[in-house]
N, CA, C and O atoms as CSV, one atom per row, in Angstrom:
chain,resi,resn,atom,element,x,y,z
A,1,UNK,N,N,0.825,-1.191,0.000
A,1,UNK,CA,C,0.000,0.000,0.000
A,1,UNK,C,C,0.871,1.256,0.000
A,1,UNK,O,O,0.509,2.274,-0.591
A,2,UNK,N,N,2.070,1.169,0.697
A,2,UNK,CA,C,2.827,2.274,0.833
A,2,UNK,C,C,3.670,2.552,-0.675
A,2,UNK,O,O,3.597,3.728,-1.032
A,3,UNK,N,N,4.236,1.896,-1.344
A,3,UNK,CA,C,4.306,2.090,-2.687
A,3,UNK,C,C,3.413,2.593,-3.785
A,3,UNK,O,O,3.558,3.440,-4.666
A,4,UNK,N,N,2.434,1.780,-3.432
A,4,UNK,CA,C,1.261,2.121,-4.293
A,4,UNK,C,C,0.863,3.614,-4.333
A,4,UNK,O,O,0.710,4.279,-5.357
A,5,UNK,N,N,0.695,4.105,-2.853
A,5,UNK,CA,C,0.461,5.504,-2.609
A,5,UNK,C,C,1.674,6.279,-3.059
A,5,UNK,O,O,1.614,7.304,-3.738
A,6,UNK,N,N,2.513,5.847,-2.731
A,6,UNK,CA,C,4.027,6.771,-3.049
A,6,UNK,C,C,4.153,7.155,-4.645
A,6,UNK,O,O,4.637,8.241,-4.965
A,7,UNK,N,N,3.577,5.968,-5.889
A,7,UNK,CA,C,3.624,6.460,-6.798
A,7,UNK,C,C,2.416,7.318,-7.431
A,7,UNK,O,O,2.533,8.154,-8.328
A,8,UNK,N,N,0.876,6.822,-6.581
A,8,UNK,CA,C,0.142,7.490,-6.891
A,8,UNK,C,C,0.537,9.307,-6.643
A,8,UNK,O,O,0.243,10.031,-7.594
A,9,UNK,N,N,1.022,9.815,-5.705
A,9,UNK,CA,C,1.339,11.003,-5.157
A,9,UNK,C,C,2.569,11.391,-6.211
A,9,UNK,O,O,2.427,12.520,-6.681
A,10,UNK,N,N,3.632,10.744,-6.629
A,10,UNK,CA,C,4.272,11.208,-7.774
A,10,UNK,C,C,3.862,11.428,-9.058
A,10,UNK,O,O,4.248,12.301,-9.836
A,11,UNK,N,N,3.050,10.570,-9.220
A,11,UNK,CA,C,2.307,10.698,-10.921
A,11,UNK,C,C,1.010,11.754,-10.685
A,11,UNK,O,O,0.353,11.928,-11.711
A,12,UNK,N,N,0.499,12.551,-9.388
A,12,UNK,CA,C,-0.376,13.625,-9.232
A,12,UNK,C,C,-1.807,12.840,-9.425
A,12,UNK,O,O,-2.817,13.537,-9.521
A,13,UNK,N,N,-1.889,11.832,-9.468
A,13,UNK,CA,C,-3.300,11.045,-9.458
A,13,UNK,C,C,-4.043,11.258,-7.877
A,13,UNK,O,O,-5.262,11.256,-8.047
A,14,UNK,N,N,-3.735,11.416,-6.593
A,14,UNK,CA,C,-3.997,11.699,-5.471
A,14,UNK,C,C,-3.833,13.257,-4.736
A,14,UNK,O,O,-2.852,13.951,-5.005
A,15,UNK,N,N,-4.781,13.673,-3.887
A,15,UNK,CA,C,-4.736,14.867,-3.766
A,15,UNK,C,C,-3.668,14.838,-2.162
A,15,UNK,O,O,-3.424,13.884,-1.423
A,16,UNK,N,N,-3.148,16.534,-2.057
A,16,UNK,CA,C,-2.079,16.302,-1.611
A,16,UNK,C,C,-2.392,15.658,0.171
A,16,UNK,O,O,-1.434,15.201,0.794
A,17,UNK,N,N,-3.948,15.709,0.889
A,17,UNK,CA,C,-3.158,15.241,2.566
A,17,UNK,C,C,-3.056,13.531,2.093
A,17,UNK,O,O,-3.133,12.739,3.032
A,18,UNK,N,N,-2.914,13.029,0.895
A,18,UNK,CA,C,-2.413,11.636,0.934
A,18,UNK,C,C,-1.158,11.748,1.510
A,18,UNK,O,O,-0.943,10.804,2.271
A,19,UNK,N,N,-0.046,12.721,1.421
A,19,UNK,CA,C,1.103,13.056,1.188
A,19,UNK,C,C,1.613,12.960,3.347
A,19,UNK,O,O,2.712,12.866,3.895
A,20,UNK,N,N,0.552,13.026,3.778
A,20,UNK,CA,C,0.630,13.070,5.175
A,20,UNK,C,C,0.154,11.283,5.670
A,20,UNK,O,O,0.522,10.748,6.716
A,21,UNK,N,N,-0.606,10.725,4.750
A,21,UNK,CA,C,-0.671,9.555,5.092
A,21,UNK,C,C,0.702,8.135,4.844
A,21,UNK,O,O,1.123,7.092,5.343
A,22,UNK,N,N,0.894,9.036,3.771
A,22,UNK,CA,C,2.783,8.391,3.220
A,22,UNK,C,C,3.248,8.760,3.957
A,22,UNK,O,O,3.571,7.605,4.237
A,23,UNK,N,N,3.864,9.527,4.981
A,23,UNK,CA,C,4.633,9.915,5.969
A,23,UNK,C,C,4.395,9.310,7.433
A,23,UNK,O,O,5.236,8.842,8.200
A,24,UNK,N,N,3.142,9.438,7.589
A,24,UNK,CA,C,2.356,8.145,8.770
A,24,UNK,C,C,2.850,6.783,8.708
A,24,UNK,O,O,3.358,6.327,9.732
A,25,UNK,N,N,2.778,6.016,7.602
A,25,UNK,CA,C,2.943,5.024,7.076
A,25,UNK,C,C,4.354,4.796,7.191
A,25,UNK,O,O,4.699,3.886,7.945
A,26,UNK,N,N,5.112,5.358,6.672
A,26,UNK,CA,C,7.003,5.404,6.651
A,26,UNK,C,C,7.188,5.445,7.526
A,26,UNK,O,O,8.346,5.097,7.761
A,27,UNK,N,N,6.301,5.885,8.865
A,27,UNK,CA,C,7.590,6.381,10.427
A,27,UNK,C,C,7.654,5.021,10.920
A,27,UNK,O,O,8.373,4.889,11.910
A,28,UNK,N,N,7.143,4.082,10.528
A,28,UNK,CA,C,7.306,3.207,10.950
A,28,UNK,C,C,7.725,2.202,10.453
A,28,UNK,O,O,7.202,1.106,10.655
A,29,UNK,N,N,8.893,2.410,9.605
A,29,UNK,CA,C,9.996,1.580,8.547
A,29,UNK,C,C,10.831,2.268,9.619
A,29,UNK,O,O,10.654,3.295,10.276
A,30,UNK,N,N,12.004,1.165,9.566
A,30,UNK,CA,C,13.529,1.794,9.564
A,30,UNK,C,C,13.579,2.727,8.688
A,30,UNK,O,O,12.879,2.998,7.712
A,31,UNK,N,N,14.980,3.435,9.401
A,31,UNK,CA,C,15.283,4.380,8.601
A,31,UNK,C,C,15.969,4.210,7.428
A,31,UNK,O,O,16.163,5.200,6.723
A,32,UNK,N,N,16.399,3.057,7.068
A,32,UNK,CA,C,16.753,2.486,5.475
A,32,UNK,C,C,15.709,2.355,4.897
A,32,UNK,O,O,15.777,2.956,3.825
A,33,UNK,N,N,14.330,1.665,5.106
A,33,UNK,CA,C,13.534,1.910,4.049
A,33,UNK,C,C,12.924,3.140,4.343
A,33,UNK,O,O,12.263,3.508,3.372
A,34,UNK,N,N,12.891,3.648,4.949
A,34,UNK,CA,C,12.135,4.690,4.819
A,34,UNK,C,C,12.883,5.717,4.078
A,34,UNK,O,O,12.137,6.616,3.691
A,35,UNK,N,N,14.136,5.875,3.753
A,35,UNK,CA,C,14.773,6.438,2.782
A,35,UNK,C,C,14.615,5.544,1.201
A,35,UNK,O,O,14.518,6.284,0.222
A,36,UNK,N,N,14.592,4.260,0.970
A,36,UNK,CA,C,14.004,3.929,-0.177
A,36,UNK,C,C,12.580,4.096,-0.654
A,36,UNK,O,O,12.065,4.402,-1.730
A,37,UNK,N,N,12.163,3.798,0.486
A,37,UNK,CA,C,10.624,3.684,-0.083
A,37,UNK,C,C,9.608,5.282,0.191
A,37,UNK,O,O,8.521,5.497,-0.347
A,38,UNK,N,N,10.195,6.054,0.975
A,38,UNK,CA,C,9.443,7.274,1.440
A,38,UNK,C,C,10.389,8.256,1.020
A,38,UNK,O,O,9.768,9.266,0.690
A,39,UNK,N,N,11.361,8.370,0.916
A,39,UNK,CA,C,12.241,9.904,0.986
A,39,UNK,C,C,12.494,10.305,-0.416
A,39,UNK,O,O,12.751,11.449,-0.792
A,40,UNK,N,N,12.359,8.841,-1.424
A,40,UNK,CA,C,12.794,9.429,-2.536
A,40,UNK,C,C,11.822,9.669,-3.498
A,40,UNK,O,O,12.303,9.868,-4.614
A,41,UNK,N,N,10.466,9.720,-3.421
A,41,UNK,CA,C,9.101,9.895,-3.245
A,41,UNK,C,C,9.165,11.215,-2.630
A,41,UNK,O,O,8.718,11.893,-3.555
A,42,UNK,N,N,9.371,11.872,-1.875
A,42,UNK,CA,C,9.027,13.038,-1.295
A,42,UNK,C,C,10.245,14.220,-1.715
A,42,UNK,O,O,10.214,15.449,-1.655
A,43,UNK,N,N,11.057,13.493,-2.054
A,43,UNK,CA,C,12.327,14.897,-2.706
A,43,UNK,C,C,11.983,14.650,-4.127
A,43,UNK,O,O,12.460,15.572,-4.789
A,44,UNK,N,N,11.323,13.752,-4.917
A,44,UNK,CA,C,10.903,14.163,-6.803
A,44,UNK,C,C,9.407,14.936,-6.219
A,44,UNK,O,O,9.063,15.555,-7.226
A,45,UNK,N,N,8.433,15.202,-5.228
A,45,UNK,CA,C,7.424,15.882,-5.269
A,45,UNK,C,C,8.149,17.687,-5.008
A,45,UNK,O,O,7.913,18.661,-5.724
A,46,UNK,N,N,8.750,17.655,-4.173
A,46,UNK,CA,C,9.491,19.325,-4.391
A,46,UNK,C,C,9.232,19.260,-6.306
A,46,UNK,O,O,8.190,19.887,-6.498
A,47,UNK,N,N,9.504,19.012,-6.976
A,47,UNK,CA,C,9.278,19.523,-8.430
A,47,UNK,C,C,7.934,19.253,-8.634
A,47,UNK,O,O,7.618,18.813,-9.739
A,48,UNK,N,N,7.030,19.436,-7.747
A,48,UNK,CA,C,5.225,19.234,-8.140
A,48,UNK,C,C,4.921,20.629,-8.150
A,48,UNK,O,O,4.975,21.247,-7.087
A,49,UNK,N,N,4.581,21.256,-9.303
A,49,UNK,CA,C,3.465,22.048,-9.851
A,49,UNK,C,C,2.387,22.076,-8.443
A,49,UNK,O,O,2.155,23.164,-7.916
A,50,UNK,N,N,2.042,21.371,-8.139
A,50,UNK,CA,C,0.654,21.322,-7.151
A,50,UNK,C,C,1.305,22.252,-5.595
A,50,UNK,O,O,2.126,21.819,-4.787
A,51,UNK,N,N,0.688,23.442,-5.583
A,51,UNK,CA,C,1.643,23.959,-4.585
A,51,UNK,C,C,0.660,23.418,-3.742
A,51,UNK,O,O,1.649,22.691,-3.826
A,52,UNK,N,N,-0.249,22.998,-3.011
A,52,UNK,CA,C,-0.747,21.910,-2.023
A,52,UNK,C,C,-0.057,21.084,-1.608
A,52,UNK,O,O,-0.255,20.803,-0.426
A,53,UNK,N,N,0.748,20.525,-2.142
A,53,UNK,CA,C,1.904,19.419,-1.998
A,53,UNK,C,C,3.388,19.725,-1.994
A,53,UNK,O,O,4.353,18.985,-1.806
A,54,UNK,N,N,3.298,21.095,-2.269
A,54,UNK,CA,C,4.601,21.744,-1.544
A,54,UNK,C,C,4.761,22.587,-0.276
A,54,UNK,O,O,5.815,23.068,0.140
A,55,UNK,N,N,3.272,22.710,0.393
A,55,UNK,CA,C,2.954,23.207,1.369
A,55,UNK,C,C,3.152,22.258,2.101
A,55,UNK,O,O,4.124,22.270,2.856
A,56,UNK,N,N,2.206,21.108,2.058
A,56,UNK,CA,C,2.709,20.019,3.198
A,56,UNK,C,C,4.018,19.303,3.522
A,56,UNK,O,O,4.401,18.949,4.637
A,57,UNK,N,N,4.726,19.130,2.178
A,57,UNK,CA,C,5.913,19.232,2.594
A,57,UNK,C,C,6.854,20.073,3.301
A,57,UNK,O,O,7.967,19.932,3.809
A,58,UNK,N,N,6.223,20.761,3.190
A,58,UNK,CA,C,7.445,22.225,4.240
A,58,UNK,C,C,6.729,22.265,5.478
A,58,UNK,O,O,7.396,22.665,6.432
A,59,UNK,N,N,5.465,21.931,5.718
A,59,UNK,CA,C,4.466,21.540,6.954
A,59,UNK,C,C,5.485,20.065,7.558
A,59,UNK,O,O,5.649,20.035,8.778
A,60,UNK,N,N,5.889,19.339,7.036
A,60,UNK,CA,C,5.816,18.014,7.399
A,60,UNK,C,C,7.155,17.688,7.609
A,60,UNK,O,O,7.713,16.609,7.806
A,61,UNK,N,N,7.691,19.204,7.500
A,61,UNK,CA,C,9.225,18.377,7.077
A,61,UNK,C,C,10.272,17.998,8.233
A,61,UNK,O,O,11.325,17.402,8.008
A,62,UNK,N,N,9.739,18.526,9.812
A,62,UNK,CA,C,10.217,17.563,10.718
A,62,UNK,C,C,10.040,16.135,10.730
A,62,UNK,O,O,10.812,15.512,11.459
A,63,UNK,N,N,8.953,15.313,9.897
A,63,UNK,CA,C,9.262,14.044,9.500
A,63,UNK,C,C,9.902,13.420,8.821
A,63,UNK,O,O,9.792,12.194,8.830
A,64,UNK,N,N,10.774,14.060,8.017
A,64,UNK,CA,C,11.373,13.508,7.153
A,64,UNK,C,C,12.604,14.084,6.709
A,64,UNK,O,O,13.248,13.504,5.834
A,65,UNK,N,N,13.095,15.387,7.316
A,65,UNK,CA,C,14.022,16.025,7.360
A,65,UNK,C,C,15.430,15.617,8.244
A,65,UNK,O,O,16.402,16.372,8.239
């Protein structure tokens, strides 16, 4: 599910508080996957057009920073 969402949120098919449920989901990977499977997913959305999803990222970014 966490992939699934991770690419839905890159390809802009999902609106952005999915982007807070991918981050829910990751805190609870190690911090190795959570750098494969969550971080590199969330540094290609910084280049999202959708400023909704560049808001929550700068909202969110004690999780993942």
């Amino acid at each position: 599910l966490l992939l699934l969402l991770a690419s839905s949120l890159e390809f802009g098919s999902v609106a952005a508080p999915a982007l807070i449920a991918l981050l829910k989901m990751g805190s609870c990977l190690s911090t190795k996957e959570f750098s494969v499977k969550v971080l590199l997913t969330v540094v290609k959305l910084f280049a999202s057009n959708d400023w909704a999803i560049r808001v929550g990222l700068l909202q969110h970014i004690d999780q993942y920073g």
